[in-house]
C-alpha positions in Angstrom: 35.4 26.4 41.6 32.4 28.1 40.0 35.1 29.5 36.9 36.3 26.2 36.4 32.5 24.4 36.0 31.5 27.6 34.3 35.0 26.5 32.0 34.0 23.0 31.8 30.5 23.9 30.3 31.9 26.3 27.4 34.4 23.8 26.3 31.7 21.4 26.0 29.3 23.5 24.4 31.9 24.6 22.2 32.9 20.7 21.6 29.4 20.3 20.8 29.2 22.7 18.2 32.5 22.0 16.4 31.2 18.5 16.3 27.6 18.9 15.0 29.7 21.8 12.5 31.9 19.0 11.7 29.5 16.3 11.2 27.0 18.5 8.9 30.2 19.4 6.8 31.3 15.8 6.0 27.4 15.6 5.2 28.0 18.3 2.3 31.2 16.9 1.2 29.4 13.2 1.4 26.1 14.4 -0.7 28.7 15.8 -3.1 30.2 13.1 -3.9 27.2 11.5 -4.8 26.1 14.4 -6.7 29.5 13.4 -8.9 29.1 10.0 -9.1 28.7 8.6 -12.3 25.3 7.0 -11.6 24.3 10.3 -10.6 25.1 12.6 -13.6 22.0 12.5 -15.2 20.1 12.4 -12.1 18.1 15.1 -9.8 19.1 14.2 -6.2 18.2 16.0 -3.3 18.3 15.8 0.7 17.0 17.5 3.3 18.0 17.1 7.1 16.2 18.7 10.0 17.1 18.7 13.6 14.1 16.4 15.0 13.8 18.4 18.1 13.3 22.1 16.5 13.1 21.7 13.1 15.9 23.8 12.2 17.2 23.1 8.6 20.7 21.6 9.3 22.1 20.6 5.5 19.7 20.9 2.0 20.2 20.4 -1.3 17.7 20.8 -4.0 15.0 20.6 -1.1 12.7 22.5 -3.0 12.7 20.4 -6.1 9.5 18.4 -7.0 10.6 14.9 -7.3 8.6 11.4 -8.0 9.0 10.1 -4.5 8.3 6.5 -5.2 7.2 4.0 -1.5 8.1 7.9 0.6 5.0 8.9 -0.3 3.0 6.4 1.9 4.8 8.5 4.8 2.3 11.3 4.3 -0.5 8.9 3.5 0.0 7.2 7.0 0.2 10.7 8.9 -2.7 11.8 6.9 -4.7 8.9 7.6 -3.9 9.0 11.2 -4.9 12.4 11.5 -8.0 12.3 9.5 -9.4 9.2 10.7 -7.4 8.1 14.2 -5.6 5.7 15.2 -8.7 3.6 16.3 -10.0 4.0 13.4 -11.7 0.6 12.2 -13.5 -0.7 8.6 -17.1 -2.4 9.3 -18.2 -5.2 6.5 -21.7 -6.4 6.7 -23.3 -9.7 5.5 -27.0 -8.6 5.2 -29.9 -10.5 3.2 -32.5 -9.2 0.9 -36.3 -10.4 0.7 -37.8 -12.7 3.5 -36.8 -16.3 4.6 -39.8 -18.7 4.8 -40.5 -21.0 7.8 -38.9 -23.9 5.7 -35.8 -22.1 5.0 -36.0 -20.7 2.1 -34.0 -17.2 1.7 -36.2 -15.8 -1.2 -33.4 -13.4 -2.1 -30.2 -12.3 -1.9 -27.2 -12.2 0.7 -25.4 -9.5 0.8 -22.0 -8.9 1.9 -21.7 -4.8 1.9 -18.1 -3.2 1.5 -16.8 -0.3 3.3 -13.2 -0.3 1.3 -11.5 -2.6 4.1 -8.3 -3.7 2.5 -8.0 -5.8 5.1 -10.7 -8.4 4.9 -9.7 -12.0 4.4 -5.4 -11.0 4.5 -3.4 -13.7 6.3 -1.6 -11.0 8.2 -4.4 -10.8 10.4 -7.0 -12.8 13.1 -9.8 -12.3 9.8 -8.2 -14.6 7.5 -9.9 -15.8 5.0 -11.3 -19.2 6.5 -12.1 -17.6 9.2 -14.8 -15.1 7.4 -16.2 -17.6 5.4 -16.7 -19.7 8.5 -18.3 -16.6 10.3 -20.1 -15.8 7.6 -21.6 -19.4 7.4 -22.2 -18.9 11.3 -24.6 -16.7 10.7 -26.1 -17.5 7.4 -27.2 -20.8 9.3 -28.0 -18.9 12.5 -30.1 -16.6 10.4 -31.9 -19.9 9.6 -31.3 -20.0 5.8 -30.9 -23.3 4.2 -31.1 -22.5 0.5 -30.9 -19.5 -1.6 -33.5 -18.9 -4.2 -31.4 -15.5 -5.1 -27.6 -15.3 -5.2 -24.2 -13.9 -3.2 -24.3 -10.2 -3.8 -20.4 -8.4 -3.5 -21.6 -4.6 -2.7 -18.8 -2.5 -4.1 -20.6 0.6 -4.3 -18.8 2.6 -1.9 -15.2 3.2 -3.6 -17.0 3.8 -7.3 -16.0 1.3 -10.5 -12.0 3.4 -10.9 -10.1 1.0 -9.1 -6.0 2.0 -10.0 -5.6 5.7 -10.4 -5.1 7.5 -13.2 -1.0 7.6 -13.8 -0.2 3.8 -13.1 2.1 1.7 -14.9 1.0 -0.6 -17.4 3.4 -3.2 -16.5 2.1 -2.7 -12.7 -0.9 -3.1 -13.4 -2.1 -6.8 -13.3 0.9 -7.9 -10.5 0.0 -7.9 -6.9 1.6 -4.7 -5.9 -0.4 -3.3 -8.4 -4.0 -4.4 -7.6 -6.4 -1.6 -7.5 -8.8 -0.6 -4.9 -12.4 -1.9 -4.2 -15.6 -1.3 -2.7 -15.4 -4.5 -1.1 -11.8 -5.5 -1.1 -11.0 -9.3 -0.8 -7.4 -11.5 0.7 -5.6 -8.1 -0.2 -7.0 -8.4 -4.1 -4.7 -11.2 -5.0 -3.9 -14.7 -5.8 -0.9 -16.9 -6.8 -0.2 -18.5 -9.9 2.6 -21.2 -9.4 5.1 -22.0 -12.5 7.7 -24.2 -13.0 10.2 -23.7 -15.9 11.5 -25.5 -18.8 14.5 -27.3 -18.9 15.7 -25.2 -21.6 15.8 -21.4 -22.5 13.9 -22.6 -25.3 10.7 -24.7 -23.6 7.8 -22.4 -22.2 7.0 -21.9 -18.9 5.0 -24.5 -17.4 1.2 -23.0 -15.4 0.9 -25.5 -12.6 -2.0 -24.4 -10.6 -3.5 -20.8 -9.1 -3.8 -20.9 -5.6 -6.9 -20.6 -4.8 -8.5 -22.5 -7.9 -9.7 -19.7 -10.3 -11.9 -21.3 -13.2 -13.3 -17.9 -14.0 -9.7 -16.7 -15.0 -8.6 -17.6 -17.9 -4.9 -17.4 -18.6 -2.9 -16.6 -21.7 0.9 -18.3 -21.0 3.6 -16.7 -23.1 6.4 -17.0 -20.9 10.1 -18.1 -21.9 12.2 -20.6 -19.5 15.1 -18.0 -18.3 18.7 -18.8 -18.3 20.1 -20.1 -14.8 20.1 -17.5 -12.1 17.9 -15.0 -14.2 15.0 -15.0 -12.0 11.8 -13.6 -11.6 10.9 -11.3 -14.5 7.5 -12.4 -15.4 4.7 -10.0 -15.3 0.6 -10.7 -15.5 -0.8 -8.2 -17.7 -4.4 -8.2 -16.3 -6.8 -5.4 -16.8 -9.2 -4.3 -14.4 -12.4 -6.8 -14.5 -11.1 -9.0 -16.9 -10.8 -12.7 -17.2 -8.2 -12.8 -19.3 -4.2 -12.7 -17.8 -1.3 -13.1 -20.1 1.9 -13.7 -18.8 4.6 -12.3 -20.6 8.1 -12.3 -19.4 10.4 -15.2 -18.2 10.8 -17.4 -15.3 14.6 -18.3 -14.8 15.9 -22.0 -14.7 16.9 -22.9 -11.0 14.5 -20.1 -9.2 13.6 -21.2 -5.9 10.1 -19.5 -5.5 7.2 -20.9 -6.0 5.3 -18.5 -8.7 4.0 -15.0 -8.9 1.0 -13.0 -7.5 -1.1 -11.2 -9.3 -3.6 -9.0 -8.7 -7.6 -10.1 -8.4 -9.7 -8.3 -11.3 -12.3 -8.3 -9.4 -12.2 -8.8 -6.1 -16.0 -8.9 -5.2 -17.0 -10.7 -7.4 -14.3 -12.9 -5.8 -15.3 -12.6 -2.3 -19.0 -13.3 -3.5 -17.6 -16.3 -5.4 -16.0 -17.8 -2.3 -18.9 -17.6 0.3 -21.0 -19.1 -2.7 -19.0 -21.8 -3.5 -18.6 -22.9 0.0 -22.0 -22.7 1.1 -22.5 -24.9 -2.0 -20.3 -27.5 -0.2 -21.8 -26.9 2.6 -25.4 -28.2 1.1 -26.8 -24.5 1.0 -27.6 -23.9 -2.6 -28.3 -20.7 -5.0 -30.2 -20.3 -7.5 -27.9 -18.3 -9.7 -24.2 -17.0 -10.5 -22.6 -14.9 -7.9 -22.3 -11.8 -8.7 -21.9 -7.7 -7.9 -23.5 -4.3 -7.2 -21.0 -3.4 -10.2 -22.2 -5.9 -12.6 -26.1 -5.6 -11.8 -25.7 -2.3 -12.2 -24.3 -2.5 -16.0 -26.8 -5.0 -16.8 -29.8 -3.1 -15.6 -30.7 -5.3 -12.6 -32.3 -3.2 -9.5 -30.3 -3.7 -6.9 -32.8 -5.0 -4.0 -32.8 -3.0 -0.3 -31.8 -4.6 2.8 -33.8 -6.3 4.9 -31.9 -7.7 7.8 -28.2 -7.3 8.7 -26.9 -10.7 10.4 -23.2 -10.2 11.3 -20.4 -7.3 10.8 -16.5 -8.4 10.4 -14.4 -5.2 12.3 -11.0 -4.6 10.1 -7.9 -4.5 12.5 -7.6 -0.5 14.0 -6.1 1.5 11.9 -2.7 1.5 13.7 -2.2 -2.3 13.0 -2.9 -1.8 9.3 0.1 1.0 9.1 2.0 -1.2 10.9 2.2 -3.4 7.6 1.6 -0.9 5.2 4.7 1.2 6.3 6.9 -2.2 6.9 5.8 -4.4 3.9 4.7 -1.2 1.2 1.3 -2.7 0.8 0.1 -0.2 -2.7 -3.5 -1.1 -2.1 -3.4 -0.1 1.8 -2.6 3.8 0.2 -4.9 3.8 -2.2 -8.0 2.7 0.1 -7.1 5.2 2.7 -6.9 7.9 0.4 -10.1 6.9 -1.0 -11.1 6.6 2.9 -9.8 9.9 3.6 -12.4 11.6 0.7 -15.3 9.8 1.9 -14.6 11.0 6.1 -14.4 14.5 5.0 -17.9 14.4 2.8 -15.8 13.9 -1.1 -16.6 11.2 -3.4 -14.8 8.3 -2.4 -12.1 9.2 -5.8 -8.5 9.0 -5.3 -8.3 12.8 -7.0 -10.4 13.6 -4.0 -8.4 11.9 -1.3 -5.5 13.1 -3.3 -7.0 17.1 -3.0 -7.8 16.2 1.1 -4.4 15.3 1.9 -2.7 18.3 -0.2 -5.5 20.7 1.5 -4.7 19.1 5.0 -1.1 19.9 4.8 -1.6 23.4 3.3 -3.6 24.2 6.6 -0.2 22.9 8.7 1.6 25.6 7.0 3.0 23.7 3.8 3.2 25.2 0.5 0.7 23.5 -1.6 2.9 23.4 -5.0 5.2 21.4 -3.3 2.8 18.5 -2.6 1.8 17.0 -6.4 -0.2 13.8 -5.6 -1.5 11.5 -7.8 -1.9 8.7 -5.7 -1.7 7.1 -1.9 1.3 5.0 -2.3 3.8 6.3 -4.5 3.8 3.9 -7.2 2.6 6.5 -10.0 6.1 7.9 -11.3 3.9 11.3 -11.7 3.8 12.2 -8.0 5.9 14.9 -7.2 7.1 16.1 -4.1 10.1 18.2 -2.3 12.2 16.8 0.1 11.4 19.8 2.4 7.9 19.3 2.3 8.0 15.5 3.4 10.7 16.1 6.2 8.7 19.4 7.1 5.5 16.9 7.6 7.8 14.4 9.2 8.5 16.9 11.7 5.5 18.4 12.6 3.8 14.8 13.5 6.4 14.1 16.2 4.1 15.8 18.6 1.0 13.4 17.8 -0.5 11.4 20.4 -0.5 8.1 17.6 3.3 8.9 16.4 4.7 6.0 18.7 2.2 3.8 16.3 3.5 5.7 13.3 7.4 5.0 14.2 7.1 1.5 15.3 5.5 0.6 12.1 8.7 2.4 10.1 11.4 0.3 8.4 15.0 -0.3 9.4 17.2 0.1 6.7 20.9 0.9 7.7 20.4 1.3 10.9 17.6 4.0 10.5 14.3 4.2 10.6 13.2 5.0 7.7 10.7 4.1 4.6 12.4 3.2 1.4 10.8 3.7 -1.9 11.9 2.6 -5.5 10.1 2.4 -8.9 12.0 2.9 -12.1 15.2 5.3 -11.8 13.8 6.7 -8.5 15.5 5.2 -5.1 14.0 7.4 -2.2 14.4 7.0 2.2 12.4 9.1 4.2 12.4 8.9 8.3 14.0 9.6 11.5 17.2 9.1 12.8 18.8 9.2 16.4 22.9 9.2 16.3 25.1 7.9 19.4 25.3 10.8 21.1 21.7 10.9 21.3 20.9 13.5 18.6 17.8 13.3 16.5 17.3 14.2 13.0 14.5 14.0 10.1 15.8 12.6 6.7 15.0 12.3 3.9 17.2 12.0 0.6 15.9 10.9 -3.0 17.4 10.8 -6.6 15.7 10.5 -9.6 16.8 9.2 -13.2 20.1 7.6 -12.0 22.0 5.2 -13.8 23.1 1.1 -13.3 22.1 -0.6 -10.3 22.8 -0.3 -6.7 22.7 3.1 -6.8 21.1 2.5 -2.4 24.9 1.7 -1.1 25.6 5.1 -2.1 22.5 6.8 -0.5 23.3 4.9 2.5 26.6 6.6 2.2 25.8 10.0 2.6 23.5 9.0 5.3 26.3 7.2 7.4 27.5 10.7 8.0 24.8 11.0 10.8 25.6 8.0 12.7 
């Protein structure tokens, strides 16, 4: 009996093997293929698998090649983040006044609202939308007993420094929403929507039909065609950082079922200070002068007062719920405010070169080689990031054993039938993540190819992948 159990084991075990043999070999002959393709013959692909469970290198390919790792890169951001800060980690916001408040009212000063770098203040993804700071911030303005300001709305944005898109970004990104920059006091996720409506011709412009919200300050510069039928979106705001001044260039296609573009605040404190003005103006409580910023006094000499009295703090979500939506919907400015954040926790100016230097230096003292970890920036979109494949899975690996992981995976994407983060900018088309099969085994992918050619080239990623399932 015992020969015949001892039997049955063997054969399984060596079942098992010739499987897992079997599977990693149509893996090779799968990544091949690819590596034949004609979208791929100019291309630098690469793919690293690990067993989840040990780590063990199961199939490479050009894992030790420095790619540009496009959305993958927010993968490490997250872990760093999470390790750096914690997963309870939260942003503070503070509406403060400066001067004194006489016994008729009278703030004889300014407010204050002090960033911290939340990217999170005023986003409709969460309980602090915009209303609802503006009406807590009125709350306690009133509470305070201020009925009219002799001063003005002050946006502090101090704290992240006047570079707000690192140094390697696009300038075609650059302007759109998924390109607006970082700021000291960050403000509905540093965008707003211009809505369009074309012509009825490919000849007739693009009509502007509104911005949502109304933004007199911004001036914009329309030179958009009317595309042919079924063209689409491919209109682009080139807006620089603190400018007025947008111009559209591109075309918005006949027949297009959105609504309009978003594009990215050029200031977003100055914004913020704009709103809370303008709606204590409604409201019957008056200024005496423009809104403005710590940023702008600052170029034009002005002393910026002290603090007298704090009167209420906004708490950003935890830093868990803000991964949850920058892993699942990409969010660019989430990465580049943590890895601002990251600097500033471990005593570096609050720089992206310096959060960029933390997270490489972080990993290096896990055991990672630091020339395989070129980062430019927190969220990938810089095409000059480069990393190997090796080095992400190797980080996606070692985090398994964190107590915040579960946050970390739930906040991943499913994409054919994995989780796992996509990432795409020009030519690049990245995954990185985790996988578990049907027979239960677990695995650590992550595949990318740079410089291929046509379109669609994901079907074919997803391909080689399938060979895991």
């Amino acid at each position: 009996m015992k020969f015949f159990k001892l039997l049955s084991i063997l054969l399984s075990l060596s079942f098992t093997q010739s499987f897992a043999q079997n599977r990693i070999q149509n893996l090779e002959k799968a990544f091949n293929n690819l590596l034949n393709d004609e979208q791929a013959k100019h291309a630098t692909v690469s793919l690293c698998v690990l067993d989840a469970n040990t780590g063990k290198m199961l199939y490479a390919k050009n894992e030790q090649v420095g790619l540009a790792t496009a959305s993958t890169l927010k993968t490490i951001t997250a872990a760093t983040a999470f390790s750096i800060l914690g997963k309870d980690f939260r942003y503070q916001t503070t509406l403060a006044y400066t001067g004194t408040i006489t016994t008729d009212g009278i703030l004889k000063g300014n407010l204050m609202i002090m960033g911290s770098g939340d990217p999170t203040l005023g986003s409709w993804r969460y309980q602090n939308k915009e209303n609802t700071v503006l009406t807590n911030w009125v709350t306690a303005i009133k509470a305070a007993g201020i009925k009219k300001i002799e001063g003005t709305v002050v946006g502090d944005d101090r704290i992240f420094g006047t570079q707000t898109t690192p140094e390697g970004w696009v300038w075609q990104d650059i302007g759109n929403y998924y390109g607006a920059g970082t700021s000291g006091l960050a403000w509905r996720e540093n965008q707003f929507d211009i809505h369009l409506k074309p012509g009825n011709s490919t000849a007739d412009e693009v009509k502007v039909v509104k911005t949502v919200p109304v933004t007199p300050y911004v001036q914009i510069v329309n030179e958009l065609k009317t595309g042919s039928p079924g063209s689409g979106d491919r209109a682009y705001a080139f807006f620089p950082p603190y400018s007025n001044t947008a111009y559209l260039r591109g075309s918005w296609g006949m027949g297009i079922s959105k609504t309009g573009i978003s594009v990215a605040l050029p200031d977003p404190a100055f914004d913020c200070a704009y709103r809370l003005q303008d709606t204590l103006k409604r409201l019957g409580i008056s200024t005496g002068q423009q809104a403005t910023t710590a940023r702008l006094m600052t170029l034009n000499n002005q002393v910026i007062p002290s603090i007298t009295q704090k009167i209420t703090t906004i708490s950003s979500p935890s830093l868990s719920e803000m991964t949850y939506w920058f892993l699942k919907k990409s969010i660019n400015l989430y990465g580049e405010s943590l890895l601002k954040t990251i600097a500033l926790k471990m005593g570096k100016e609050a720089t992206t070169s310096k959060g960029a230097e933390t997270e490489i230096n972080f990993w290096a003292g896990k055991g990672l080689d630091k020339t395989a970890l070129n980062i430019i920036d927190g969220s990938g979109l810089s095409p000059g990031d480069r990393i190997t494949t090796s080095a992400m899975a190797n980080i996606l690996f070692q985090i398994q054993k964190e107590n915040w992981f579960p946050d970390y995976y739930k906040a991943l994407p499913e994409y054919n039938g994995m989780k796992i983060k996509s990432g795409t900018i020009n030519d690049v088309s990245a995954f990185a993540g985790y996988h578990t099969d049907v027979a239960g085994n677990k695995y650590v992918v992550v595949i990318n190819i740079n410089n291929y050619s046509g379109n669609s080239i994901n079907k074919k990623l997803f391909k080689v992948l399938d060979e895991l399932k």
